[in-house]
C-alpha positions, 0 to 999 in steps of 0.5 A: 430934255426937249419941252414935253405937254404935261397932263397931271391929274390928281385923284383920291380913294372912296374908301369902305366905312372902315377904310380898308377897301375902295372901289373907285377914284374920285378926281380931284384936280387937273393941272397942265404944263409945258416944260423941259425939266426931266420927269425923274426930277419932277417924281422926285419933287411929287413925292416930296410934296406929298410927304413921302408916303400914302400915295400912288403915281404913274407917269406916261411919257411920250414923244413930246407928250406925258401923262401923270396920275397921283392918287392920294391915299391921305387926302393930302393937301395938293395946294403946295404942289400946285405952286410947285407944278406953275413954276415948271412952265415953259411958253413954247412946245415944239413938236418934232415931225414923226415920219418914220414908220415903225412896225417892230417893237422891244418891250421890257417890264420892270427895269430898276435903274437908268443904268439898265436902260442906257445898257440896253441901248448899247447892246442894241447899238452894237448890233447896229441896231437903232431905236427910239422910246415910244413909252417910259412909264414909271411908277412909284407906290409909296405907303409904308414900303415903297416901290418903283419900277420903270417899263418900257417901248422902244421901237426900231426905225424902219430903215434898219429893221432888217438888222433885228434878226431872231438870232440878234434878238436873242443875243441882245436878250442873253446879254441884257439880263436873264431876269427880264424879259425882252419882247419883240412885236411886228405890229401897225400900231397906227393901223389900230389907231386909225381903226380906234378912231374910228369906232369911238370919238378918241382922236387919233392924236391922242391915242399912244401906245401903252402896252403890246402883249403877244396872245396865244393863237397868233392874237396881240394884245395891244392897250392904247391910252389917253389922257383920260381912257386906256382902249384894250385892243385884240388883232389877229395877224391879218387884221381881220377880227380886231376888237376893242373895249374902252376903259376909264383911266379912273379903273385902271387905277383901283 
């Protein structure tokens, strides 16, 4: 695995005077590290460090970037894992020049195994077509039963875009899993960036793509997020009505 810039930050519940509701997060701590050392091994270790229940983790990974938020149900003490994080640093990140334009993206929701994935991959290489992930987000609730899931955004490079017909599409699609959903987008997400940018003080750097939904009446739903911000935004085909709302990462974890 190639050294990816690691944002983890912890939070923990308000809870109601009867611990049975909260409303919002506190945040607790922030660490940051560089590393090579794969992101399944680093969830595994977080919940070993968190005692295996009363938790709720979600990882972000990127290109050469990933973002970790721990919520702690318990106010478990993070101290060990603390420790645990320091040793996964590398000195260097090497940043890999990004310049292929991608217009057509594949969304999946809900993918349970690395199995699934690599087949995916391979359904899509034999049609000659090839891609790259743009999000892996993994999450993983842990308090009395567990859950996990992965979704994700691959896009297709834009030499061969072409290749990725209805008809490929939905062949790929009957292959893969009649249970999941396969999703394809044609959207400028780097437009909507640059218009994100734009109308707030996010940098356009930190801006990557979370989420693209197709919308009724031609609109696309597209959620870009940061480090600490998720920004909703709404565009019509022709990039005429865009429109934006901001929103705290500390909400989209309630």
């Amino acid at each position: 695995m190639t050294a990816k810039q690691i944002y983890i930050d912890f939070y923990k519940p308000i809870w109601d005077e009867v611990q049975m509701h909260y409303n919002e997060v506190q945040h607790m701590k922030d660490l940051e590290v560089i590393t090579d050392i794969d992101l399944d091994t680093i969830l595994e270790s977080l919940k070993k460090y968190l005692g295996g229940d009363g938790f709720y983790i979600t990882i972000e990974e990127f290109d050469s970037i990933c973002f970790i938020n721990v919520v702690t149900y318990f106010h478990q003490d993070i101290k060990e894992l603390e420790e645990y994080v320091t040793t996964l640093s590398k000195d260097t990140l090497i940043t890999k020049e990004n310049e292929i334009e991608h217009a057509i993206y594949l969304s999946v929701d809900s993918i349970s195994d690395q199995e699934d994935i690599d087949r995916l991959v391979t359904l899509l290489k034999e049609e000659g077509i090839e891609i790259e992930f743009e999000l892996r987000r993994k999450s993983a609730f842990e308090r009395g039963a567990g859950d996990f899931h992965e979704d994700l955004i691959l896009s297709v490079l834009s030499a061969i875009t072409g290749k990725l017909t209805e008809a490929v599409f939905d062949k790929v699609q009957n292959k893969f899993s009649a249970r999941r959903n396969l999703r394809l987008h044609t959207i400028d997400i780097e437009r909507l960036k640059e218009y994100v940018t734009h109308k707030t003080s996010i940098n356009v750097n930190d801006l990557k793509v979370r989420s693209i939904k197709t919308l009724e009446a031609g609109l696309t739903e597209v959620i870009l997020t940061s480090r600490y911000k998720d920004v909703v935004v709404t565009a019509d085909q022709s990039y005429k009505h865009i429109d934006f709302n901001v929103v705290q990462k500390t909400q989209t974890l309630i």
